[in-house]
C-alpha positions in Angstrom: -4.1 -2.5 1.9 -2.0 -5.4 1.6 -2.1 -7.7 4.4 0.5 -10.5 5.0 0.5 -13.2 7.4 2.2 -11.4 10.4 1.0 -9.9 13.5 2.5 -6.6 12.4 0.8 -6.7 9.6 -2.5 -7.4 11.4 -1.7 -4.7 14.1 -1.4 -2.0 10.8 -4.0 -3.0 9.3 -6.3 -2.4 12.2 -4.7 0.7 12.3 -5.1 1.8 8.9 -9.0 0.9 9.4 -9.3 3.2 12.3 -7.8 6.2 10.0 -10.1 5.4 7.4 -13.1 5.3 9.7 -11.9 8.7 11.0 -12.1 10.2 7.6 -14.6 8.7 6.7 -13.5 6.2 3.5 -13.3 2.7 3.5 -10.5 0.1 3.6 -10.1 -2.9 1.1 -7.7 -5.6 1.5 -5.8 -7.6 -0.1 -4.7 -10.9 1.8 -1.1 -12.0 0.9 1.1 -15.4 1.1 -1.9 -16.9 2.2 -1.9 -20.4 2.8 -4.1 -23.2 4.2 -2.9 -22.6 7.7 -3.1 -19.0 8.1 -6.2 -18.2 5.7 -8.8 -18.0 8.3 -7.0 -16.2 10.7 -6.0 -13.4 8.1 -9.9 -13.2 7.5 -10.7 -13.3 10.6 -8.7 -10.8 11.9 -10.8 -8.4 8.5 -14.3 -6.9 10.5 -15.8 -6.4 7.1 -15.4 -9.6 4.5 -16.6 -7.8 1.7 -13.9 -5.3 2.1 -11.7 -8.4 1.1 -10.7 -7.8 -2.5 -9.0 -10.5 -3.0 -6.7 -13.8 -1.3 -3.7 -14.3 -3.2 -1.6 -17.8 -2.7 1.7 -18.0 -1.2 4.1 -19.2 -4.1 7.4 -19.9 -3.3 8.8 -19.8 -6.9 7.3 -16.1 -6.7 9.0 -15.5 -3.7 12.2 -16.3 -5.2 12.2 -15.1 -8.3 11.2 -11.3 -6.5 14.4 -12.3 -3.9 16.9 -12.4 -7.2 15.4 -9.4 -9.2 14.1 -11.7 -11.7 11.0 -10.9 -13.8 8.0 -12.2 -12.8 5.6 -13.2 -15.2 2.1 -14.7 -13.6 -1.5 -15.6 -14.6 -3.4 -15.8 -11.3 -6.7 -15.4 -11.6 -7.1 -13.6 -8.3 -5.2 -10.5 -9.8 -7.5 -10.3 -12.3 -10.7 -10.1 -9.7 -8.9 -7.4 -7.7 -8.7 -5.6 -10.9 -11.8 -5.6 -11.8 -13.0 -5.1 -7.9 -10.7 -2.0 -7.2 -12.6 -0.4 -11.2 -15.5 -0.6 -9.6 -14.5 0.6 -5.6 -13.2 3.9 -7.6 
């Protein structure tokens, strides 16, 4: 799941965990836009920190970009650990 820095967000991803738990499979999440002032909140508000797959950075010039349809073209590290973190969830 894909978690951005709002309370809805927050409120769905607890949600979403309680489903899982009721079927019995677990939740990973993603943490998106983060930035210094909201990281440890959006991790706090995650019961299991291992099911953290990754923290990606707020970037405004992504941001943009996405607002005008533009392609987006990135390197970020972080994208590359989810990958290789969801291969090995599956």
């Amino acid at each position: 799941m894909v978690c951005d820095p709002s309370y809805e967000s927050l409120q769905l991803a607890k949600k979403i965990k309680e489903l899982g738990e009721n079927i019995q499979k677990p939740v990973y999440y993603i943490l998106n836009k983060v930035q210094e002032s909201n990281e440890q909140i959006l991790r706090d508000a995650i019961d299991n920190r291992d099911h953290i797959l990754a923290v990606l950075p707020m970037m405004r010039e992504l941001m943009e970009l996405a607002l005008k349809g533009e392609k987006l073209e990135i390197n970020l590290a972080e994208l590359d650990k989810v990958t290789d973190r969801i291969t090995g969830v599956l």
